[in-house]
C-alpha positions in Angstrom: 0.0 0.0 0.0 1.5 3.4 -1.2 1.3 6.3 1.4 -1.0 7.8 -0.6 -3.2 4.9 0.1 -3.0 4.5 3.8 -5.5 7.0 4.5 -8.2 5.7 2.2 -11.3 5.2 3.6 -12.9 2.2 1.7 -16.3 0.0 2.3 -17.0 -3.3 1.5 -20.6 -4.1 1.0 -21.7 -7.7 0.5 -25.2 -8.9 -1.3 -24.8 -12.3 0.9 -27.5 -13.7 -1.8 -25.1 -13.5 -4.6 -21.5 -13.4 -3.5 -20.0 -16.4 -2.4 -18.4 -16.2 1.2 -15.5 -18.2 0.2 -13.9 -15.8 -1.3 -13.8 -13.0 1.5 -10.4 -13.4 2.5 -8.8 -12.6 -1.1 -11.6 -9.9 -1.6 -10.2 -8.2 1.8 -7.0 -8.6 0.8 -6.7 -6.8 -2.4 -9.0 -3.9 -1.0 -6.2 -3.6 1.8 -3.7 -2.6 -1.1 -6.0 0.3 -1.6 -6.7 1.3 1.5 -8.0 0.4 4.9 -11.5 -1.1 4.6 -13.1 0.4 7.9 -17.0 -0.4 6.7 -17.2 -3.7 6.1 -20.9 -4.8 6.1 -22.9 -7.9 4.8 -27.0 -7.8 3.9 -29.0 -10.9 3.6 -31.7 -12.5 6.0 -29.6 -14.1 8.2 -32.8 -16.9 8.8 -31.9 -18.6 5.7 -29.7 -21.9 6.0 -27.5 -21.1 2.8 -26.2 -18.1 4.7 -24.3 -19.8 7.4 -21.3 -19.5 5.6 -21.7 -16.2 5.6 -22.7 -15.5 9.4 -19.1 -17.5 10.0 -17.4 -14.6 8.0 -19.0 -12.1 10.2 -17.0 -13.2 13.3 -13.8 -14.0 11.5 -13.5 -10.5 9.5 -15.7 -8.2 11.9 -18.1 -7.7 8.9 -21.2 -6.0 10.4 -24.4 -8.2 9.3 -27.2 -6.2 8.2 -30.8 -8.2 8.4 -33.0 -7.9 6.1 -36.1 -10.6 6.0 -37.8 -11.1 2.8 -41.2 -9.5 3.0 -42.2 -11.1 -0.2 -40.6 -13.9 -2.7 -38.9 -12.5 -5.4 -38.3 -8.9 -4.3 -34.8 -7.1 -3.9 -35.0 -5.7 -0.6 -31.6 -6.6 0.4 -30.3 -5.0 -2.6 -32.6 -1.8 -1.3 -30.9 -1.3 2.1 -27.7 -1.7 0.0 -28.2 0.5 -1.8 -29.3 3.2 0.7 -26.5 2.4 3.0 -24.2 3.0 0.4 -25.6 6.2 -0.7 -24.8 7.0 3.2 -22.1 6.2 2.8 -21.5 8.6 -0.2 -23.3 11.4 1.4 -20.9 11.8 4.5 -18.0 12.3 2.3 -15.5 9.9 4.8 -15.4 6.7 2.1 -13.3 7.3 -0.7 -13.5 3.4 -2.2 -16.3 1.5 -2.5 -16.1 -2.5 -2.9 -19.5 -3.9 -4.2 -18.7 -8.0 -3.8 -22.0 -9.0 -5.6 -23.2 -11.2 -9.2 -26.3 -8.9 -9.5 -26.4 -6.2 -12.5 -29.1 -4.6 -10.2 -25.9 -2.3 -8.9 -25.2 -1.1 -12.0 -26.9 2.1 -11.7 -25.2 2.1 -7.9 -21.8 2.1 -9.4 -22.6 4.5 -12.2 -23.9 7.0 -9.2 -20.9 6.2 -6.6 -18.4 6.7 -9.9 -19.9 10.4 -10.7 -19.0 11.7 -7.2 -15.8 10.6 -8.5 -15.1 7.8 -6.0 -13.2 4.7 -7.4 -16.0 1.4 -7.2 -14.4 -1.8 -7.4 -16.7 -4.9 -8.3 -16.2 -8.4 -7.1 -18.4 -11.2 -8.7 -18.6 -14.9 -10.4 -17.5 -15.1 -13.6 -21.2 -15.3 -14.6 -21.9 -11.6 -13.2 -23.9 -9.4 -15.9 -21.5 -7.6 -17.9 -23.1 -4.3 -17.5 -22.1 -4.6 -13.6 -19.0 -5.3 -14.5 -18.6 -2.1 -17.0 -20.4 0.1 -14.3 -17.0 -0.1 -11.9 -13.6 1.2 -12.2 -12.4 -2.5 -12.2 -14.6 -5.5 -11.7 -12.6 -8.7 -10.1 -13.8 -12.6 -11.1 -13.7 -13.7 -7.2 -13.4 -17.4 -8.9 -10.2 -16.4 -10.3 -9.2 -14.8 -6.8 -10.6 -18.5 -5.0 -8.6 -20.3 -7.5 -5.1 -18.5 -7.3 -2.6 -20.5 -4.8 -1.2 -17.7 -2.3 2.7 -16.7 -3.0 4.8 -18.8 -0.9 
């Protein structure tokens, strides 16, 4: 990390219903080159079993969960509270970064808005992730190629 970046103030937000919590570690890791990632928080409703994985990340990397139960099938509410956290975010002027570790092209029009204020977005997603996500950050990263990737000895 340069010292330019040692001061950057960068969040992490996490659509637990479509980012995969094994790649966490890596995802941390190359958001730590660009600064220090002092929001980290993860939305989902924490009452469904395929999110355990994810409540075990919570502990490990002090990610703040964020509940949000699913009023009705089908709907993006998750994505809502996102959405408005990160605008929060945006409005208080103290994140500089934003990471988006999600495969949904529904934050496309996130990105786009975070990237006008000027502030860098970085995207982390399956390889399957929508491409217009993916052209809506400043660099969108294919966690599978991150998971795959032995660490340097």
């Amino acid at each position: 990390m340069t010292d330019d970046n040692r001061n950057l103030n960068v969040a992490l937000l996490i659509d637990a219903d479509n980012a995969s919590w094994h790649a966490i570690d890596p995802v941390l890791t190359v958001l730590a080159e660009l600064g220090s990632v002092n929001v980290r928080r993860v939305y989902g409703n924490w009452t469904k079993p395929e999110l355990k994985g994810w409540h075990d990340m919570t502990v490990k990397y002090g990610i703040e969960p964020q509940q949000q139960f699913d009023l009705t099938k089908g709907k993006n509410a998750t994505d809502m509270k996102m959405t408005i956290d990160a605008m929060d975010l945006l409005y208080r002027g103290r994140v500089r970064a934003f990471g988006i570790m999600s495969s949904d092209s529904d934050f496309m029009p996130l990105a786009m808005r975070i990237r006008q204020d000027g502030h860098d977005v970085y995207g982390f997603g399956a390889s399957r992730t929508p491409q217009a996500f993916q052209n809506a950050c400043t660099r969108f990263i294919d966690v599978d190629k991150l998971i795959e990737t032995p660490a340097p000895s």
